[in-house]
N, CA, C and O of each residue as an XYZ file, in Angstrom:
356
protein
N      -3.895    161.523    -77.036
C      -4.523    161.910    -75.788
C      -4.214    160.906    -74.677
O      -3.567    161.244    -73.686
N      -4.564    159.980    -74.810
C      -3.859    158.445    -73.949
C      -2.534    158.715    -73.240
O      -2.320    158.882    -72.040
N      -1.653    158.716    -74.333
C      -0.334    159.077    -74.083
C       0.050    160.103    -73.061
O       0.978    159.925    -72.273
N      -0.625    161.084    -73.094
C      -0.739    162.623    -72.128
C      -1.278    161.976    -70.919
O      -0.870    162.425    -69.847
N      -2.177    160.938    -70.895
C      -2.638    161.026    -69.334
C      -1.713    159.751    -68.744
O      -1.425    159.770    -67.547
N      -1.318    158.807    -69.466
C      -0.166    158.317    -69.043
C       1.032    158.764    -68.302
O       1.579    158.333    -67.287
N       1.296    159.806    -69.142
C       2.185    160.420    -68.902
C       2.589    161.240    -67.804
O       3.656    161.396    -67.209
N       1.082    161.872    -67.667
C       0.296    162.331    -66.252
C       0.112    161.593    -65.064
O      -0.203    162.233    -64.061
N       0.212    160.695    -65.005
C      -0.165    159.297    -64.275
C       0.774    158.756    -63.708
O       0.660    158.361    -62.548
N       2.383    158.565    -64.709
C       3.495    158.190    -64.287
C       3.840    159.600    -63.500
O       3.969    159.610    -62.276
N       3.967    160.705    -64.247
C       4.791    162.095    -62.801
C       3.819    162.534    -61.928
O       4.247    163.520    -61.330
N       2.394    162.160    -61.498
C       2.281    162.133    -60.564
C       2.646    161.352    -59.515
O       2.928    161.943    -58.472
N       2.723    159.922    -59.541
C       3.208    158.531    -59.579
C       4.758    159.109    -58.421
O       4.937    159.352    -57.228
N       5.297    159.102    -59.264
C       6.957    159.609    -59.051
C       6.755    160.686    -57.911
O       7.214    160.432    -56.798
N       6.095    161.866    -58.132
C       6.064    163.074    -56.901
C       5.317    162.596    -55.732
O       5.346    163.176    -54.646
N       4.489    161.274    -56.029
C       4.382    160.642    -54.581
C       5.094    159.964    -53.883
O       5.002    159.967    -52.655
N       5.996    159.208    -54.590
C       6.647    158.642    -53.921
C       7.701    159.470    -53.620
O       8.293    158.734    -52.830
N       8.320    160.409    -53.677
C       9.653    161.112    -53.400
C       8.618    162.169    -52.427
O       9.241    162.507    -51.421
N       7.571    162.616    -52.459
C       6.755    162.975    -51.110
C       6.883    161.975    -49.754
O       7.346    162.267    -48.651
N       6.295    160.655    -50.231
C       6.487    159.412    -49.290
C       7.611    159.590    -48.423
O       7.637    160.034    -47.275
N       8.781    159.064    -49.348
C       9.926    158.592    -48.974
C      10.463    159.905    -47.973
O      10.752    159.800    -46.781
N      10.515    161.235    -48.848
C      10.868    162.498    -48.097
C       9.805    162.281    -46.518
O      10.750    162.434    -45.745
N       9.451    162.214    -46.242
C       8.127    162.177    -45.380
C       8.437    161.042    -44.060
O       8.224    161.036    -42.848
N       8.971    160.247    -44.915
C       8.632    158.972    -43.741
C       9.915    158.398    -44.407
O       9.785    157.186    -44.233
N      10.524    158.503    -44.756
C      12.238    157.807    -45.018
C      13.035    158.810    -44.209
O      12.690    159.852    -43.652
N      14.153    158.219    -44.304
C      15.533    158.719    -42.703
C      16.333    157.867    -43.648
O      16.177    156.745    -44.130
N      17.242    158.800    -43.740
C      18.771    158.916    -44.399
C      19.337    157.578    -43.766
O      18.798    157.230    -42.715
N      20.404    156.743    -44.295
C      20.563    155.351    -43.482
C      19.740    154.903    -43.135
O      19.618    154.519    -41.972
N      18.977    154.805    -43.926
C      17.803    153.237    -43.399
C      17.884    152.224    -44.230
O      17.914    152.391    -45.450
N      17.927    151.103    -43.679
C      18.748    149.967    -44.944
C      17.707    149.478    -45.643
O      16.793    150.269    -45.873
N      17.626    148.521    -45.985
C      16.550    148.134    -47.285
C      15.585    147.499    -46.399
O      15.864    147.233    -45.230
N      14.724    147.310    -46.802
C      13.922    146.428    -45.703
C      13.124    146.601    -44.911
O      12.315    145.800    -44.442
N      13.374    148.281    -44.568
C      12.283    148.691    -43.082
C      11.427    149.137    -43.864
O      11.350    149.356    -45.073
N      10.642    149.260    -42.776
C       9.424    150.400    -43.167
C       9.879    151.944    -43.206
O      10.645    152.682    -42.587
N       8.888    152.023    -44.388
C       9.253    153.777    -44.578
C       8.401    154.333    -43.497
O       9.021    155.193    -42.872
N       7.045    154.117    -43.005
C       6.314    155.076    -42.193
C       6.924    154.481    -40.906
O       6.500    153.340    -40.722
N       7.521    154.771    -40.250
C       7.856    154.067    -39.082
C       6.542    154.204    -37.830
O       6.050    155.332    -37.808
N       6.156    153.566    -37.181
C       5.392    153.453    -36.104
C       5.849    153.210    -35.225
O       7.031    152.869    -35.178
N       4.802    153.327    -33.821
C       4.971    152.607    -32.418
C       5.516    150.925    -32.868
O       6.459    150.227    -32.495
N       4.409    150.733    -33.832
C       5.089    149.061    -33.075
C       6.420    149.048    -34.274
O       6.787    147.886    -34.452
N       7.104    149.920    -35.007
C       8.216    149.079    -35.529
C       9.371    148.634    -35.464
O      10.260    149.485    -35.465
N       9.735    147.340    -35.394
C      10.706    146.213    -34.616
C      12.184    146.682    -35.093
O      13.197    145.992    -34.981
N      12.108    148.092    -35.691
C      13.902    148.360    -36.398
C      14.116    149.833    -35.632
O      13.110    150.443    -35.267
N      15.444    150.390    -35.395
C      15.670    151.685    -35.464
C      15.644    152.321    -36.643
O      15.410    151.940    -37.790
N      16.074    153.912    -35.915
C      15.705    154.842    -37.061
C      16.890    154.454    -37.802
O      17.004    155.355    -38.632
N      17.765    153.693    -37.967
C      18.562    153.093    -39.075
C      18.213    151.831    -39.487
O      18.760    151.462    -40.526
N      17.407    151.021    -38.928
C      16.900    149.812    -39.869
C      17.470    148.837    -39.322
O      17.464    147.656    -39.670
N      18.126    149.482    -38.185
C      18.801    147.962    -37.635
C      17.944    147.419    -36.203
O      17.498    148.244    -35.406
N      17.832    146.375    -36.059
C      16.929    145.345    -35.080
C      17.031    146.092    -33.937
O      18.169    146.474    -33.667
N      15.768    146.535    -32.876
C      16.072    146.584    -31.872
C      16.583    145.792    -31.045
O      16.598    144.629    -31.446
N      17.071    145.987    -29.903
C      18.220    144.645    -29.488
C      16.922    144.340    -28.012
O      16.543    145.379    -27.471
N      16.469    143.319    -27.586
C      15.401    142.420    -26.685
C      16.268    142.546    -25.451
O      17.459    142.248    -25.543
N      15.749    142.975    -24.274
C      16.131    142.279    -23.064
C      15.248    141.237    -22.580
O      14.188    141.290    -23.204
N      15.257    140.624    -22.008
C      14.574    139.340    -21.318
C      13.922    140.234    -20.225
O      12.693    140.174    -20.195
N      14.535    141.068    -19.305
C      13.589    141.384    -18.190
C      13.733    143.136    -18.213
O      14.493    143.832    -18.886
N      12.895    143.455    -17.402
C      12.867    145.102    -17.066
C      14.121    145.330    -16.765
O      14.637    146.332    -17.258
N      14.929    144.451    -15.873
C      16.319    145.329    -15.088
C      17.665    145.227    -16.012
O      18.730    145.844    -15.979
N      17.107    144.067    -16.942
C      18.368    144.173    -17.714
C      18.387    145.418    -18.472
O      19.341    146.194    -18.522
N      17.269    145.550    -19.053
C      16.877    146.349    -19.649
C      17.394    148.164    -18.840
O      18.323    148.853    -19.264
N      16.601    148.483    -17.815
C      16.653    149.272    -16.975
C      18.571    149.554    -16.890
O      18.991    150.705    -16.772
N      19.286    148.674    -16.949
C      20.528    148.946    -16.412
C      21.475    149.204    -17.802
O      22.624    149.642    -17.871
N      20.495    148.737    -18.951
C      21.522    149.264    -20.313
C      20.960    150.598    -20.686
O      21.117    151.150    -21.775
N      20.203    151.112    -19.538
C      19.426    152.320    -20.157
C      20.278    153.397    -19.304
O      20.651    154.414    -19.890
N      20.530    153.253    -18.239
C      21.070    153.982    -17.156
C      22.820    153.594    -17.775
O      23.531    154.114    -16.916
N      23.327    153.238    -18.354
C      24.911    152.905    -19.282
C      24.445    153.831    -20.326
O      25.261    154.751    -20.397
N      23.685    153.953    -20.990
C      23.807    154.622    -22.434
C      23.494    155.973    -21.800
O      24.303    156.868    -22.047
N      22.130    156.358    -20.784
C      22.135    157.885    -20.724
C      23.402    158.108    -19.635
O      23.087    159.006    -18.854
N      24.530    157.647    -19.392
C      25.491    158.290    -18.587
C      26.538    158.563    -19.935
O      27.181    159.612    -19.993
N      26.619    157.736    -20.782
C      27.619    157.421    -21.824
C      26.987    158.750    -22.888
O      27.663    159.770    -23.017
N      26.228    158.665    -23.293
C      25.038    160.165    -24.596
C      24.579    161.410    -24.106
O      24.287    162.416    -24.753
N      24.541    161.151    -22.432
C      23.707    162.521    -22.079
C      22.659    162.658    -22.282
O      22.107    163.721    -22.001
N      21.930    161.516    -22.909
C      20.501    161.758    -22.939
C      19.839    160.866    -22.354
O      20.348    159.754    -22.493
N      18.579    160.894    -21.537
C      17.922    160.390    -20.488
C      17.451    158.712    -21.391
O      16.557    158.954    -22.201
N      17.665    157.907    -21.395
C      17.024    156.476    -21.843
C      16.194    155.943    -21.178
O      16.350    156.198    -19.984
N      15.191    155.172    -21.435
C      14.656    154.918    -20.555
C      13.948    153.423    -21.343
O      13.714    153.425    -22.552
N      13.599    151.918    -20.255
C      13.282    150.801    -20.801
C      11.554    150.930    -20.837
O      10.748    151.743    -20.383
N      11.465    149.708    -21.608
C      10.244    149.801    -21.917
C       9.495    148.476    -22.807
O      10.075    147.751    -23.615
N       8.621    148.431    -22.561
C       8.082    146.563    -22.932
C       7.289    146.927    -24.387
O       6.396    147.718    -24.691
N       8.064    145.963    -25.094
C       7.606    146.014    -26.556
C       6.114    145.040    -26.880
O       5.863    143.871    -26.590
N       5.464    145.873    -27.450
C       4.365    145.370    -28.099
C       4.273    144.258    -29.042
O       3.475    143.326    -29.131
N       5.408    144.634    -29.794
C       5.722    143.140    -30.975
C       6.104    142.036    -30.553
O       5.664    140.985    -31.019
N       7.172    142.096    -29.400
C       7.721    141.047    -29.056
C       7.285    140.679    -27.572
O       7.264    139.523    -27.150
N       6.994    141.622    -26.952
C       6.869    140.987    -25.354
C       7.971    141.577    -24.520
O       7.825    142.122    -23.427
N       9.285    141.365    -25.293
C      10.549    141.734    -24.511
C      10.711    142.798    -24.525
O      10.109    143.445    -25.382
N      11.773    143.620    -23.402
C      11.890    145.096    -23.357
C      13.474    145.706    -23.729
O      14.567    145.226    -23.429
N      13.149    146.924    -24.485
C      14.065    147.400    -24.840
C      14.137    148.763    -24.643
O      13.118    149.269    -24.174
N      14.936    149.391    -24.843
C      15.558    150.935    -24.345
C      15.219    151.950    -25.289
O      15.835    151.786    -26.342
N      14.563    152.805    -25.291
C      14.654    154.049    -25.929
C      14.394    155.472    -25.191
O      14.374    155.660    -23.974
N      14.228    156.294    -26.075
C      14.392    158.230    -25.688
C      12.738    158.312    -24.571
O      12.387    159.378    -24.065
């Protein structure tokens, strides 16, 4: 009987985490990040570092380069974790 709820215990175990991961994991994400990603987390949706500007305009002017370069509108913005500002959607 033991054995059965063990057993029970480990594949539920397993269908949570492949729920988890399905859920809050993104294909290319390197080792290391967080699976639930949040507002404050300091990686992209690939796990790699957001990159810091020192001020709004630096910031502001790599945002206005990438949405002419992607077609999609960028826009800067002051990070919570760090203080410094960086570019996103």
């Amino acid at each position: 009987m033991s054995t059965l709820v063990v057993l029970i215990a480990a594949m539920a175990l397993v269908a949570f985490v492949l729920y988890w991961s399905g859920r809050y994991g993104v294909r290319g994400r390197s080792s290391g990040t967080s699976l639930r990603r949040g507002r404050n987390a300091h990686t992209t949706v690939t796990g790699r570092p957001k990159v810091p500007y020192a001020t709004r305009d630096e910031a502001a002017a790599q945002a206005r380069l990438l949405s002419q370069r992607d077609g999609v509108t960028m826009s800067p913005y002051q990070c919570t974790t760090c203080a410094k500002w960086h570019v996103g959607h």
